[in-house]
N, C-alpha and C positions, 0 to 999 in steps of 0.2 A: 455528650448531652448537649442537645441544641437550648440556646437560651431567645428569649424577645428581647428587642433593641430594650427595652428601658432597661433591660437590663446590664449594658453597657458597663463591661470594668474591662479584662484583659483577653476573655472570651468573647470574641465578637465577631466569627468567621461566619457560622450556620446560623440557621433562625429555625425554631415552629412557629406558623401564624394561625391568627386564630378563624374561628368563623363566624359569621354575622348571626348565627342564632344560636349560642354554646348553650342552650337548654337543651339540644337535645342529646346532645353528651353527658349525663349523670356522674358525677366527682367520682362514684365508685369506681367508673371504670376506669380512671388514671392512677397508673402504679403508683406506688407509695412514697418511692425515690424521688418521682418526678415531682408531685407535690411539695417533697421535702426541699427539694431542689431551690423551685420558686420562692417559699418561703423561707431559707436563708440568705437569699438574695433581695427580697419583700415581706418584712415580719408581718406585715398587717394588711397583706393581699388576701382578697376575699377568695372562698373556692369558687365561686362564678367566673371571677375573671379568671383564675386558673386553668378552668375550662379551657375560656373564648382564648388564651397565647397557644393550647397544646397540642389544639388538632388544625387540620390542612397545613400540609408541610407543602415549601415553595414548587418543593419537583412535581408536585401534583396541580401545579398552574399550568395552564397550556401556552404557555409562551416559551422561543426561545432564542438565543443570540442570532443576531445578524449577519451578514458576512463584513460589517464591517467592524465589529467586536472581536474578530477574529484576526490571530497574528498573520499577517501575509508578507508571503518570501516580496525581498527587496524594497520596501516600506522601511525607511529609514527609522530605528528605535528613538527614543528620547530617553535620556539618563533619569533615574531615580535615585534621587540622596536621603539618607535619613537625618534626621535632625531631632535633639531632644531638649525641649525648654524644661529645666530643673526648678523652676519657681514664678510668680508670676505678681508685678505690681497689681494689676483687676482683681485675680484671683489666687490670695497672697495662701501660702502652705500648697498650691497643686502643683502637681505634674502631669506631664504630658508628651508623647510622640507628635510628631508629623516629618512629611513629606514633602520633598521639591520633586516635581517633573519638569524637566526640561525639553523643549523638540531640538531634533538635529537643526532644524529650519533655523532656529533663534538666532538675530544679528545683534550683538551688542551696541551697536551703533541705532539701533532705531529703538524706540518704546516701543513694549506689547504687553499685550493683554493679560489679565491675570484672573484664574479661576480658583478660588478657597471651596474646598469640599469638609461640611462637617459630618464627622465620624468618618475621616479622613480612610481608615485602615477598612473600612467597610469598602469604599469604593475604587481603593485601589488591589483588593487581596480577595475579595469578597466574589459573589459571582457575578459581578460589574467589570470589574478590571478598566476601568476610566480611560490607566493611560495607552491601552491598545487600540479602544477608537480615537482618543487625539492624536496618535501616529497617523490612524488610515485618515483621518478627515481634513488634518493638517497638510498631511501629503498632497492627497483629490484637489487642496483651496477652498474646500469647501465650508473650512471654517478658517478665520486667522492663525497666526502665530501665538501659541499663549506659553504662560506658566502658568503651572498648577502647583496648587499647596494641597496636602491631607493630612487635617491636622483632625488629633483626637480630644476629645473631650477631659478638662481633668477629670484626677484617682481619685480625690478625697473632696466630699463635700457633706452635705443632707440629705442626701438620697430624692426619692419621688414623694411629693406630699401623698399624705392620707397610705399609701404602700410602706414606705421607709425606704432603709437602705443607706449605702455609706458613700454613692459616688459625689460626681459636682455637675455629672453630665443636665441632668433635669434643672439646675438651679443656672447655669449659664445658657440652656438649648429654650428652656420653655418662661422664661422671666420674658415678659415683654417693654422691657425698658431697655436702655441705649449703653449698657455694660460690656455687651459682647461684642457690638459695633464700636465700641473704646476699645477692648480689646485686642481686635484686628486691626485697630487704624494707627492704635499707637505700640503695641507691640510685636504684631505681627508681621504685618508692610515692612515697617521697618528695614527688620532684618530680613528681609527679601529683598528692599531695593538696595542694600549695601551689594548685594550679590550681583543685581539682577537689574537693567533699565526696563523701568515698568509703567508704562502710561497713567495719565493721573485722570484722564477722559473715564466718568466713570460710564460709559457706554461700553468700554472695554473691561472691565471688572463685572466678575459674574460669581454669584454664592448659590451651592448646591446644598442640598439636605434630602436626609428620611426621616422623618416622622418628625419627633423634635428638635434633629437637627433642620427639618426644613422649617418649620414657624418659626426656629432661631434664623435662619437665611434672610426669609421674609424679612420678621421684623430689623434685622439689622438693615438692608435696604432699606425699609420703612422709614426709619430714623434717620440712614445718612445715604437719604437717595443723591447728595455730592459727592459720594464716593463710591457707591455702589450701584450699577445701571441695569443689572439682570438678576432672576433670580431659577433657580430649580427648585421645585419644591416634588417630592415624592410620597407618597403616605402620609401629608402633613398635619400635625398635631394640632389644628386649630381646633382645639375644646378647651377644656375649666379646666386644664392641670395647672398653669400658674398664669391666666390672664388671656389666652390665646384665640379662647372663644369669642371674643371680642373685637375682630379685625376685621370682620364683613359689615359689622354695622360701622366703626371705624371709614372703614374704605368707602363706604357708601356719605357718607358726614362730611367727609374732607375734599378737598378740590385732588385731583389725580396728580399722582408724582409719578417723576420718568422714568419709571422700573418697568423693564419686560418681564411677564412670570407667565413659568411654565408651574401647569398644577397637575399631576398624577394620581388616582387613586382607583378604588374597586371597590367591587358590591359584596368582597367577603373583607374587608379591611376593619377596622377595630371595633368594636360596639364592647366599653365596659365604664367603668363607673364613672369615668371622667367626661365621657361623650361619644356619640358616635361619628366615626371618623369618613365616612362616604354620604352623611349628611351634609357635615362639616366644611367639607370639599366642594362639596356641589353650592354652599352660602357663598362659600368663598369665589368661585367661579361667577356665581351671580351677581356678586356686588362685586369683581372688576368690572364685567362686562356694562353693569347701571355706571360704575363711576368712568365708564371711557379707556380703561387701560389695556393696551398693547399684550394680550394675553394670549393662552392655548390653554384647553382645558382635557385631559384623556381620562376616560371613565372605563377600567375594562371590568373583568372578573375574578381578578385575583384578590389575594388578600397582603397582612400588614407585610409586606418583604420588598425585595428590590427587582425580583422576576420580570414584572411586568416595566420597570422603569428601566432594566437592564434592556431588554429584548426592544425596545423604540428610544433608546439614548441616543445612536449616532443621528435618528429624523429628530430628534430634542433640539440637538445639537445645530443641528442647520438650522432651526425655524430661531433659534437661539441667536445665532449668528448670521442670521440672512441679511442684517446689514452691513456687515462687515466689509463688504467693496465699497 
């Protein structure tokens, strides 16, 4: 059974998304398992939005990987380590997985770059697979030397406001305050650069996300654009789930900080009680471009998933890092 990212705990490989008009789906017609599904996952999810997560599934988006998503003979691999944080000063009772990737390229002797992907297992397992275009693009030059982190969201928290539920993913991804940017800087880094010589140039440092993990990307760049210089953001959650809606007039208000963002979304992408998510996108898009910032904005057809952010990742990637010589 495919779940929606909010719903985010141990299952997190497949997705259904939803469609921009779930009236015309009538609750009847969704089995009764599936409903029950949602609702032990979100006690107090409405059957409308039930609807809008159950229908258009991502294989029925018309996008597909690249050739350069794809593994190619003699393209050197980069290692994958797992790593597991068992408790956490910010976010004291969670747990959590993540991820090191490493490229073959890596000199210990120079600083490089380092990219944090949240909902880490999504974009490395997921149908993204991250680290096979950082081999082919690291390989080409066509982007730097980096590490990547994929780290997951904690297990235990407050679930989604007004939904419920028991994770911590929504109370660290969709909080827009400067907790999860603590987080990364003072627990995460860390024990990376014990491992790892990692540039402190935050031009070199770049945060990924889907949905809430990308308005968590954003705003942690937001807050600590001296440590973070780029951003990905994919299906990104700027609505009223816990303040997010709020960062277009934000960015319009404030003089422009040195963040590059990449912003992704589609015209079947979320529409339920917290906001609609291809409006959302298109504020946000509008107010970098009024505030002056260094941006790319892709509109296609798909809806909440990573299809469409998977299938144009490696040109993400380059317009990402096209300064990098």
């Amino acid at each position: 059974m495919t779940l929606p990212y909010f719903a985010y705990a141990s299952k997190y490989f497949t997705f259904l998304t939803p469609i921009h008009e779930p009236t015309h789906f009538p609750m009847t017609q969704i089995p009764s398992n599936v409903a029950e599904m949602y609702k032990a996952i979100f006690p107090n999810i409405t059957d409308k939005d039930i609807v809008a997560f159950v229908y258009r599934k991502p294989e029925n988006e018309p996008y597909e990987l690249s050739e350069d998503s794809k593994r190619k003979e003699g393209v050197p691999e980069g290692s994958i380590t797992k790593y597991h944080l068992s408790d956490s000063a910010t976010y004291p009772g969670t747990e959590r997985d993540y991820w090191i990737y490493v490229p073959k390229q890596y000199d210990p002797a120079k600083p490089t770059g380092l990219m944090i992907f949240q909902d880490g297992g999504l974009y490395l397992f997921d149908m993204m697979q991250a680290n096979i275009v950082l081999d082919n693009l690291i390989d080409k030059k066509e982007m730097p030397v980096v590490i990547a982190v994929f780290i997951n969201p904690g297990d235990k928290g407050p679930g989604m406001p007004i939904y419920g539920g028991t994770g911590n993913r929504s109370f660290e991804y969709d909080s827009v305050t400067d907790l999860y940017s603590k987080f990364l800087i003072e627990e995460i880094i860390p024990e990376i650069k014990k491992l790892y010589n990692i540039a402190n140039d935050p031009a070199q440092k770049a945060l990924v996300g889907i949905s809430s993990g990308a308005v968590c990307s954003f705003s942690a760049a937001w807050h600590r654009p001296g440590n973070f210089g780029k951003v990905v953001c994919h299906c990104g959650s700027f609505v009223n789930i816990r303040g997010g809606n709020k960062f277009p007039e934000l960015i319009r208000q404030t003089p422009a900080k040195p963040i590059k963002v990449f912003l992704q979304s589609g015209e079947k992408d979320l529409n339920i009680i917290f906001g609609s998510w291809p409006i959302k996108n298109k504020e946000m898009a509008a107010a970098l471009q009024y505030a002056g910032y260094d941006h790319k904005f892709v509109f296609g057809s798909g809806g909440h998933s990573l299809k469409h952010g998977a299938s144009i990742f490696p040109e993400t990637l380059r317009w990402l890092w096209s300064d990098h010589r």
